[in-house]
N, C-alpha and C positions, 0 to 999 in steps of 0.2 A: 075679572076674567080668569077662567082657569084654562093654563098651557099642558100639553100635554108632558112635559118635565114631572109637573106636579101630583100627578093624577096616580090614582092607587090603581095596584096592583090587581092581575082577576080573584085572584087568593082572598085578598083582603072584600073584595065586593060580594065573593058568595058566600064568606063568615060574616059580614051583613046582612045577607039574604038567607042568613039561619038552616044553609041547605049540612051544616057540617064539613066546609072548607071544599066542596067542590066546585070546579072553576063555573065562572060566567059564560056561557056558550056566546052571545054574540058581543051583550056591550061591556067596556073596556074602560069607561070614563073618561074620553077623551071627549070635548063637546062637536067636534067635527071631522070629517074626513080633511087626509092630508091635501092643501090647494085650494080647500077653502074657503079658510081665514086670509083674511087682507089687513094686514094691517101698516100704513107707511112707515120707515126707520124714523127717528126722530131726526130734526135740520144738524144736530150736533153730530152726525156719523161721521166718522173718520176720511179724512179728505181721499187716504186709500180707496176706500168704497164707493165714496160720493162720485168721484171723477169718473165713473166709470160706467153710470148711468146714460141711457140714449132716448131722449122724448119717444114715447110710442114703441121702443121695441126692447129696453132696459134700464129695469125699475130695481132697486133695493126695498125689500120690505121685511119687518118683522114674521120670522116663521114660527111655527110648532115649539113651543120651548124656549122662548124667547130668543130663539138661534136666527143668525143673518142667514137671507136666501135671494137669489136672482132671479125675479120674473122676465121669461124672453118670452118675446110675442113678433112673429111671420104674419105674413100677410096670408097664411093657409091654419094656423095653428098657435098655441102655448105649451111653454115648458117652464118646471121651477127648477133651480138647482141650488141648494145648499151648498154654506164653506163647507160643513164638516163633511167631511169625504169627499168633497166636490162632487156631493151624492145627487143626482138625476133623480128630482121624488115623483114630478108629474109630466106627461106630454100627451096632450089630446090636441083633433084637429076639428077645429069649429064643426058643430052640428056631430059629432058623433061622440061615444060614450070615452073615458079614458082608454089608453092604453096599457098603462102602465097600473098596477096594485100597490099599496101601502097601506099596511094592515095600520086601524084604528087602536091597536093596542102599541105602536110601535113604541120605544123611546126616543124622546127628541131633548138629547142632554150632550153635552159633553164628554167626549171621551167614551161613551155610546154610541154603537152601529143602528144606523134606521133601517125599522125589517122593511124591506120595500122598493118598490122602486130600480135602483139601478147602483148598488155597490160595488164599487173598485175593489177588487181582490187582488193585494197583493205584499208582500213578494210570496208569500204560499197560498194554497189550496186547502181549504179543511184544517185538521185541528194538528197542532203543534205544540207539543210539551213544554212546559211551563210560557207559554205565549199564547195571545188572544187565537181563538178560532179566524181563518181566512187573513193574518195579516193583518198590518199595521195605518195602511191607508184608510180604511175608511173609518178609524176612529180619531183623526188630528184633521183640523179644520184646514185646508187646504188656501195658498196665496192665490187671489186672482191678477191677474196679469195682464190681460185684454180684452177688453168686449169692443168690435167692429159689427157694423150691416153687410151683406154681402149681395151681390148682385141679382141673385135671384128671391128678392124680396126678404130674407131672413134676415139672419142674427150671431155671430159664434164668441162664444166666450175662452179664453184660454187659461187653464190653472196649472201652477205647479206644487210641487209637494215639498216643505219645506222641512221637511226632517224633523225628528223626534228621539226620544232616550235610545230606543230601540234598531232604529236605524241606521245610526252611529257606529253600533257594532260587525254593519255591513262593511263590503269592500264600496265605497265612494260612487253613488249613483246618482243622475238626475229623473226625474219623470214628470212629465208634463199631459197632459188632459184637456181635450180640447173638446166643447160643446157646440153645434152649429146646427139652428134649427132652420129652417124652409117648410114645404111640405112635407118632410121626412126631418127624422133626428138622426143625427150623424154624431157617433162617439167615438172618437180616438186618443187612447194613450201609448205614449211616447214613454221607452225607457233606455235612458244610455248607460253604458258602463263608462261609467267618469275615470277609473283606477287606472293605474300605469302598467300593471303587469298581475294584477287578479282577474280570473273571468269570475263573471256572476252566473250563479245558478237559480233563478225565477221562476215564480209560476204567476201565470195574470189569468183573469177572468172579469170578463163583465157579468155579474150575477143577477140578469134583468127578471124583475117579478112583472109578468103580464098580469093585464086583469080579463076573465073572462065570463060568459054568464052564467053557463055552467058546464062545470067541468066533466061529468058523466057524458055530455055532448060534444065538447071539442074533441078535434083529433090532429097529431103529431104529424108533418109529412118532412120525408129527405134524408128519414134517415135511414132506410134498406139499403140490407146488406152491410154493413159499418159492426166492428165488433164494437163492446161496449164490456165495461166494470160494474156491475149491477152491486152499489155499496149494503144495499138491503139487506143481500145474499152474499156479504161478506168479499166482499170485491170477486165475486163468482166472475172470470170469462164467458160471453156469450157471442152472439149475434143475432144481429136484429132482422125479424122477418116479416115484419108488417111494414109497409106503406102508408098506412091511417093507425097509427099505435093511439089508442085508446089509452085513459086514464081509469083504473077500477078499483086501484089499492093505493098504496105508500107505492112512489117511485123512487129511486135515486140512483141514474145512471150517468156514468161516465165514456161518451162516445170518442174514441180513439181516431186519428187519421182521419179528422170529419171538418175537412174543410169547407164544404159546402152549404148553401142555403137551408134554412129552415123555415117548415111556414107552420102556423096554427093555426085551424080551420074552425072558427064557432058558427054554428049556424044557429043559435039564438040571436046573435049579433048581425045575422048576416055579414061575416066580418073574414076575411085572410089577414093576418099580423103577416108578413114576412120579414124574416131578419137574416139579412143580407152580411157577411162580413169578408176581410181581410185578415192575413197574419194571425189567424185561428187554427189549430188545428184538434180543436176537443170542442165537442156541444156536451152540457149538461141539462139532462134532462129533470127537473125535481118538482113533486109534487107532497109533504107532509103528511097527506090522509091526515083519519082521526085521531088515533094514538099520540102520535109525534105533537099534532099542533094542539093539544091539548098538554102537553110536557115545557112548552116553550110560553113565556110570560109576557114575549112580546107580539104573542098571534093570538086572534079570537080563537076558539076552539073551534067555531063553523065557516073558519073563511078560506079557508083547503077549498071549498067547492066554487070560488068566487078567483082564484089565481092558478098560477104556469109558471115557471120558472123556466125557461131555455136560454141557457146560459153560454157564453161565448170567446173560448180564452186557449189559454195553454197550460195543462194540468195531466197529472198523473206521469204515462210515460209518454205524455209532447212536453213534459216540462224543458224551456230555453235555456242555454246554456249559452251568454254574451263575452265574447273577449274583449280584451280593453278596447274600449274608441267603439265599440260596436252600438248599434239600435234595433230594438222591436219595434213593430207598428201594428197595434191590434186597433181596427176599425172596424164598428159594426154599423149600418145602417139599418133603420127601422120604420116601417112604410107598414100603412091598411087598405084594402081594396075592397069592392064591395064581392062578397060572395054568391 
């Protein structure tokens, strides 16, 4: 069986295809979309993990890359979520198409961010000199802590972040991540400043990849009138003046003072996402177009037109500012309706 850890590169598959090193537009070598694959942990899994299994609504099984991940299952819906990052890969709700995107070229390795899905950004935003792009969470495998049912027919699992080389070098934080599925997905991270007399300075975002049918068709609602950092155009100031913002290039906008709902509207899917949050005061809006997702090696070159990225956090100038003893709570809820 090939895992997608193993699996070459698009580079390497269209100097295969004798085209002279230009990338592979859809396939990626990976043998299946992420969610898949099922395959059970072996009886030897570490009593940490085992114990934490619930008949019918959580399961341990082997993922993408030979990486542990958590099938939750509601009485409305599924979701997987990975240790590394405590990363959110899939949540669909019976009879309808995913929610959630995770490009078929992602990597699923250690010490690797998976493109996809739902990545923890944090303690930055974007790219930082001599340090990974977005921060240090979502490439260390993340402790889990608790999987409980809860009364309205679900599931929630709770993770923390157990530190790494990098974090070390911070003032003393905890952060915790909690997963609760029902008819909707609920994600909430927790971050305290542990320190006795340092405040912390943070940036958090939930970077959720929707999937959509197509993207020349969906359209953005919630956020008129909201200034916005268009990264495109060099972090240009603007404002936004549509109501249905349309997708038609390379997006990459940072919505400022935007505490409010966001929906995407596909009418191929007949479908509203709305994504509801808490403790947010920035939406990012991001879509790669052609150029961009043909430069990155872990995207197909034509799956731009297949995802959304409406992203949910505190970035730029909402970046958090915690004094000792202090907490954030970013909660996003994530709910479809028929359109």
């Amino acid at each position: 069986m090939q895992f997608a850890g193993n699996r070459e590169t698009k580079n390497q598959i269209a100097k295969k295809k004798g085209d002279g090193g230009a990338k592979e537009s859809l396939w990626c070598g990976q043998e299946s979309k992420s969610g898949t694959r099922r395959r059970a942990m072996t009886p030897d899994i570490p009593e940490r993990l085992k114990r934490f299994e619930i008949p019918g609504r959580v399961t341990l099984l082997e993922g993408n890359g030979e990486l542990p991940k958590v099938e939750l299952t509601s009485d409305w819906s599924t979701a997987e979520v990975y240790l590394l990052g405590a990363h959110v890969s899939d949540f669909r709700k019976r009879g309808e198409a995913p929610l959630l995107f995770t490009s078929q070229c992602s990597r699923f390795a250690a010490g690797q961010p998976i493109r996809g899905g739902v990545p923890i950004i944090f303690p930055w935003f974007g790219a930082k000199e001599s340090s990974p792009a977005h921060g240090f969470a979502r490439t260390v495998e993340w402790d889990l802590h608790e999987a409980t049912t809860v009364p309205e027919g679900g599931v929630s699992l709770r993770f923390g972040f157990p530190g790494c080389g990098e974090s070390a070098m911070w003032p003393p934080f905890a952060a915790n991540y909690v997963v609760t599925l029902t008819e909707v997905l609920t994600l909430e991270l927790i971050v305290t400043n542990s320190s006795s007399g340092h405040p912390l300075g943070i940036e958090t975002c939930l970077h959720t990849y929707f999937s959509v049918a197509d993207i020349g068709a969906v359209r953005v609602a919630g956020l008129r009138g909201l200034s916005y950092l268009d990264k495109v155009e060099q972090f240009a100031p603007k404002t936004e003046d549509s109501d249905a913002i349309a997708i038609q290039a390379e997006v990459d906008r940072i919505y400022l003072d935007a505490p409010g709902p966001v929906e995407i509207l596909d009418p191929s899917l007949h479908r509203r996402i709305r994504i509801a949050k808490s403790g947010s005061n920035s939406t990012v809006l991001w879509n790669p177009w052609v150029a961009r997702s043909q430069q990155m090696a872990d995207f197909g070159n034509d799956e731009y037109k297949q995802m959304l990225c409406v992203e949910s956090g505190n970035v730029a100038n909402n970046k958090l500012q915690l004094e000792p003893g202090k907490s954030s709570v970013l909660k996003v809820e994530l709910s479809s309706s028929p359109l």
